[in-house]
N, C-alpha and C positions, 0 to 999 in steps of 0.2 A: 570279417574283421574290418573290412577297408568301408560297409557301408557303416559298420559302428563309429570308427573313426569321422566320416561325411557326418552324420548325425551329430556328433559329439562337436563338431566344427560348426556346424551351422546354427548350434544352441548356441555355442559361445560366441557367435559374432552377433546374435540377435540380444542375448543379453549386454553386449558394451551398446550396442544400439541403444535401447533401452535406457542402460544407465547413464550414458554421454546426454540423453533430451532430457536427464532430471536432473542430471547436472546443469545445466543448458539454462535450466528453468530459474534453478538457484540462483546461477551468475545475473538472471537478470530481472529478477526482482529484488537485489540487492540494494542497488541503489535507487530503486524505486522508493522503497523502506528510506533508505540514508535520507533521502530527498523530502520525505514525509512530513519524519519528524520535527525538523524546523520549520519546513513550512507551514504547517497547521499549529503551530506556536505563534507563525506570524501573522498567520489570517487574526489570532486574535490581539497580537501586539496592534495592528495597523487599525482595529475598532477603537482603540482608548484613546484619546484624543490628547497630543501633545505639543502646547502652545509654541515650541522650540522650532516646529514642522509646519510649513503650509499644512491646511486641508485637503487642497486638491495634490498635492506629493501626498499625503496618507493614503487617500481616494484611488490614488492612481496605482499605488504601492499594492491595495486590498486589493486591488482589480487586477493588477499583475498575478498576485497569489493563487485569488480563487481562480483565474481560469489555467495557471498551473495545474492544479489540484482536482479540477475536472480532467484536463489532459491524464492526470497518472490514473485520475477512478478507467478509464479506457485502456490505458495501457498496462495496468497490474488482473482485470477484468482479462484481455487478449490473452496475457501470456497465461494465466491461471488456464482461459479454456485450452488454449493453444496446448496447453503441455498437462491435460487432466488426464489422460490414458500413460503418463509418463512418472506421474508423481503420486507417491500413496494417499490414500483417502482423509489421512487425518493431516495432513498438509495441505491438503486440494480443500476441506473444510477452514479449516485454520483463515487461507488466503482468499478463499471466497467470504468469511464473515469480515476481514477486511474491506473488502470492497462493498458489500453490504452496509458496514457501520459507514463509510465515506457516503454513498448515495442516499443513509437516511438521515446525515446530516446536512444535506444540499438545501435542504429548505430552509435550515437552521439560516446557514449562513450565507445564505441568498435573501430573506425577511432582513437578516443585520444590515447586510449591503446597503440594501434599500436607505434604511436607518440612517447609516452612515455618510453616505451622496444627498442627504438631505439635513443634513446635520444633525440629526436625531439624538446626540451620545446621552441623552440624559434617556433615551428611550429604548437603547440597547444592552439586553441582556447577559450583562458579562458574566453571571453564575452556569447560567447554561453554556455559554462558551467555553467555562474551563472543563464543566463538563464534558462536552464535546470531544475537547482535547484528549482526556483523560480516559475515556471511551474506547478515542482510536487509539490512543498509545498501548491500552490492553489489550485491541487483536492483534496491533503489531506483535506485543512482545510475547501472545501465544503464537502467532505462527512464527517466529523466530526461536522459541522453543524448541516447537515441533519440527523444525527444519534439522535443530541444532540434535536432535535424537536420530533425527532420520541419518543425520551425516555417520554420527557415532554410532549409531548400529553398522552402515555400510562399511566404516575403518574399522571395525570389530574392538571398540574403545568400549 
């Protein structure tokens, strides 16, 4: 009985294990997401060129953004791997085609950059940039789906 009891003990503290690092994972890609979504709105607000604004404030504004935006491609990339044995598969996909669509649009808006520091705006693509946008906004809001199922499965909702 008492080694059933140790057993039965040791499952269950391995499981809050478990579930405390996926919770873990959730908390903090939260505001990663939060942090996203206007950013990558701004990278392309700061391409449109607004006579009210210096150039070099837009210039400086986009350059603020994008390397924002490279910083979270690193940090939502970490915590995905950091917490991929903690978090289910269709969530751990969900957040990795996230950071996928962010790194295969680096070139997007690293060519606009260019554009832009050089005054180019009649040469910058602003259809592919709402593309862009529009893109990432749709793996955000599948992995925030899929998070949003996973929770509700675990509160038995």
């Amino acid at each position: 009985m008492e080694k059933y009891g140790n057993q039965l003990s040791r499952s269950t503290r391995a499981y809050e294990i478990l579930l405390e690092r996926e919770m873990r994972f959730y908390e903090r890609i939260e505001p990663i997401f939060a942090e996203l979504v206007p950013l990558v709105h701004d990278l392309l607000y700061y391409m449109t060129r607004d006579e009210n604004v210096e150039r070099e404030i837009e210039c400086e504004a986009f350059r603020t953004n994008f390397g924002r935006y490279t910083c979270l491609i690193k940090e939502l990339k970490n915590e995905t791997l950091i917490h991929q044995s903690y978090i289910p598969q269709s969530v751990f996909r969900t957040s990795v085609a996230v950071v996928k669509q962010m790194q295969d649009d680096l070139n997007y808006w690293y060519d606009m950059a260019k554009l832009l520091f050089e005054g180019g705006y009649e040469n910058i693509d602003y259809d592919n940039g709402e593309k862009a946008v529009d893109r990432l906004l749709l793996r955000l809001s599948a992995a925030e789906i899929d998070i949003k199922k996973r929770l509700e499965e675990l509160s038995g909702i």
